[in-house]
N, C-alpha and C positions, 0 to 999 in steps of 0.2 A: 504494500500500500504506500511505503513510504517512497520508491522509487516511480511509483506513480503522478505522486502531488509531484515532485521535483521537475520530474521531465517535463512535467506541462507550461511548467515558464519559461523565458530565454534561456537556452542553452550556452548562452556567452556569459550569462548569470553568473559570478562566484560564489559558492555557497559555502558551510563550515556544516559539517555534519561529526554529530558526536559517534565515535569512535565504535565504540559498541551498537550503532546501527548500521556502518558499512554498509555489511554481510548482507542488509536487505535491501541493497540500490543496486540495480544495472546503469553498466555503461558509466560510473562512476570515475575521474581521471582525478586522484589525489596527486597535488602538486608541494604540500607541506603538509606535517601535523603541527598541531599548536595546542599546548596546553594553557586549563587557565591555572593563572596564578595563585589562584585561593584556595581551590579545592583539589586539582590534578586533575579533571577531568580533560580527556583527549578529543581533540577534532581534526578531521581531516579537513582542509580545503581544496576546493576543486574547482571541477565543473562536471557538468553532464552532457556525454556524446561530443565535444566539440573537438574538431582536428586540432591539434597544436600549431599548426599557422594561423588561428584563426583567435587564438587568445589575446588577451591585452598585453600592451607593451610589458617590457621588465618591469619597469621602474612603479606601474598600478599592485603589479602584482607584487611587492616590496611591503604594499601598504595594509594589505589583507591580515596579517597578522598582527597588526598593532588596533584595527578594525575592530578585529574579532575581541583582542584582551579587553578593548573597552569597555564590547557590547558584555562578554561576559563579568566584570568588573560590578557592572552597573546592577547586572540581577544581582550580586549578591548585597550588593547597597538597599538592592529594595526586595528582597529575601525573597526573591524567586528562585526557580528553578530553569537550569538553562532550557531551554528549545533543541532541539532535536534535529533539527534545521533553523540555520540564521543566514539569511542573504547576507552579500556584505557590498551589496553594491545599491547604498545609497548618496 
């Protein structure tokens, strides 16, 4: 289900997918893991389905993990629980 929601928005989308759900995406291309800093929880970022000429420059892709520490930073600021998927292309 989870590699369902995903694929259905841009494929040039960068997304942060928690670690322990991989296993249930197709066509998944992890490009870094990132842990957060508070808790250890792991993510992979990626994309979904996209060739590698067709990703963003270097220097976007640089930015996704300082992106992602934020977003997860922030749940714990306001006691949430991460998401499962986090876009990080806002």
């Amino acid at each position: 289900m989870l590699a369902k929601r995903c694929e259905a928005n841009d494929p040039r989308t960068p997304v942060a997918i928690l670690d322990k759900e991989l296993r249930k995406t197709d066509s998944f291309r992890i490009e870094i893991f990132e842990l957060c800093t508070l808790c250890g929880a792991r993510f992979g970022i990626g994309y979904f389905g996209v060739p590698r000429q067709e990703l963003r420059l270097a220097e976007d892709a640089e930015d996704l993990p300082r992106k992602l520490t934020e977003i997860l930073a922030k749940d714990h600021w306001q006691h949430r629980e991460h998401k499962i998927r986090i876009d990080l292309d806002f």
